[in-house]
One Martini backbone bead per residue (centre of mass of N, CA, C, O) as a GRO file, in nm:
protein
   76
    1UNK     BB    1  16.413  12.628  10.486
    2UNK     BB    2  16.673  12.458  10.452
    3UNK     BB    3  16.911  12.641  10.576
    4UNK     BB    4  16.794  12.647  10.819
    5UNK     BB    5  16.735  12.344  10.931
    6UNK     BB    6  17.013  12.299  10.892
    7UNK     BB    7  17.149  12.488  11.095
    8UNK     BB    8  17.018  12.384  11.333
    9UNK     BB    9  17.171  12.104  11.310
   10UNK     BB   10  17.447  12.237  11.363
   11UNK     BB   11  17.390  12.355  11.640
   12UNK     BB   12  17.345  12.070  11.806
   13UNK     BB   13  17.561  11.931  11.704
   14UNK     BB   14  17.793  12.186  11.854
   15UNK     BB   15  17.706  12.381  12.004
   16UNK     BB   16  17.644  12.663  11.901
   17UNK     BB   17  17.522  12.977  12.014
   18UNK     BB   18  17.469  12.858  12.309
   19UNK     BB   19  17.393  12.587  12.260
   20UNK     BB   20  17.297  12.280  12.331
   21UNK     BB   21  17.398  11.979  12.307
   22UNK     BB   22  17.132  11.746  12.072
   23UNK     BB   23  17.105  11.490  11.874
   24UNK     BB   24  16.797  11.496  11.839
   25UNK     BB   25  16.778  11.782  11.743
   26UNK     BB   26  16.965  11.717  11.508
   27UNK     BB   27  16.841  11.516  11.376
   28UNK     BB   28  16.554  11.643  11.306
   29UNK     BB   29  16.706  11.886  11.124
   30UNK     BB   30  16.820  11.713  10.913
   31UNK     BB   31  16.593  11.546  10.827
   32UNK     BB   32  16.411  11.798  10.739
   33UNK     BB   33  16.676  11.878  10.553
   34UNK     BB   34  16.656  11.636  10.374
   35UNK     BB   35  16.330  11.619  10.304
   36UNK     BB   36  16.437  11.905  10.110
   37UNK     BB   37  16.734  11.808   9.951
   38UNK     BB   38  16.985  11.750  10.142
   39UNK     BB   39  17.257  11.601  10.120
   40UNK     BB   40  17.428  11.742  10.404
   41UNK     BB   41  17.215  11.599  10.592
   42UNK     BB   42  17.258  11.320  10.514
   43UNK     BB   43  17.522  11.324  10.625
   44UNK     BB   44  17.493  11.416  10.902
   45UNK     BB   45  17.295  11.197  11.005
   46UNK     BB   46  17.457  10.940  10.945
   47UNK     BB   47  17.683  11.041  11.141
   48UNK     BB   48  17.505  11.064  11.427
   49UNK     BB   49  17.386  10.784  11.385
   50UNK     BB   50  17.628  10.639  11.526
   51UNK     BB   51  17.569  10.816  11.835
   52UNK     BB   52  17.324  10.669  11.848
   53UNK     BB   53  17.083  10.464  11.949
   54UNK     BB   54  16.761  10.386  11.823
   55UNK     BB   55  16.548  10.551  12.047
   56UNK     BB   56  16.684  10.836  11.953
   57UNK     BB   57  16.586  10.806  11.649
   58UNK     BB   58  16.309  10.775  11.706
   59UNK     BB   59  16.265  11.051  11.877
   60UNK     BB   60  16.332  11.210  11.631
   61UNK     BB   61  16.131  11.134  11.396
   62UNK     BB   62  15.895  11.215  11.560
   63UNK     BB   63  15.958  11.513  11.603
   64UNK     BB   64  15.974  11.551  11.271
   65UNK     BB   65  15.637  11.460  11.234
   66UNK     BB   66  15.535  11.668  11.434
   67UNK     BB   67  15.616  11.926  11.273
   68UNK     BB   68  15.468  11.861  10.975
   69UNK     BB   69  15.208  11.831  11.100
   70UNK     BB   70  15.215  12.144  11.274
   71UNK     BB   71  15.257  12.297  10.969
   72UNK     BB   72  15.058  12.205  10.805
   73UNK     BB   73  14.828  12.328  11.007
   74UNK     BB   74  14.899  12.611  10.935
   75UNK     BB   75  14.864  12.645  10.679
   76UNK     BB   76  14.548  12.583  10.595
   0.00000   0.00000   0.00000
């Protein structure tokens, strides 16, 4: 669902619902729902990947790639 990606998404990286503030978790969250068509995700990725690292950067990629390849594995 992509609206719930994105929710996360804007959780980690607001701290809403008493989430710790999480910049790789909420672009993994971002990138996950910008990869299923969302525009807005597209947007708010940009916006936090200018205050993250290129490590950091690369360290959410990873594990938004790790989480496709772990759902993958549960569909089949």
């Amino acid at each position: 669902d992509v609206e719930a990606l994105f929710d996360l998404g804007v959780a980690y990286s607001t701290g809403a619902d008493g989430i710790d503030v999480d910049m790789i978790e909420a672009h993994k969250w971002f990138n996950l729902a910008a990869l299923n068509g969302s525009e807005e995700a597209m947007m708010c990725r940009a916006d936090i990947s200018d205050d993250m690292t290129a490590r950091e950067i690369a360290e959410a990629q990873r594990q938004a790639r790790a989480w496709l390849q772990a759902t993958d594995r549960r569909a089949a």
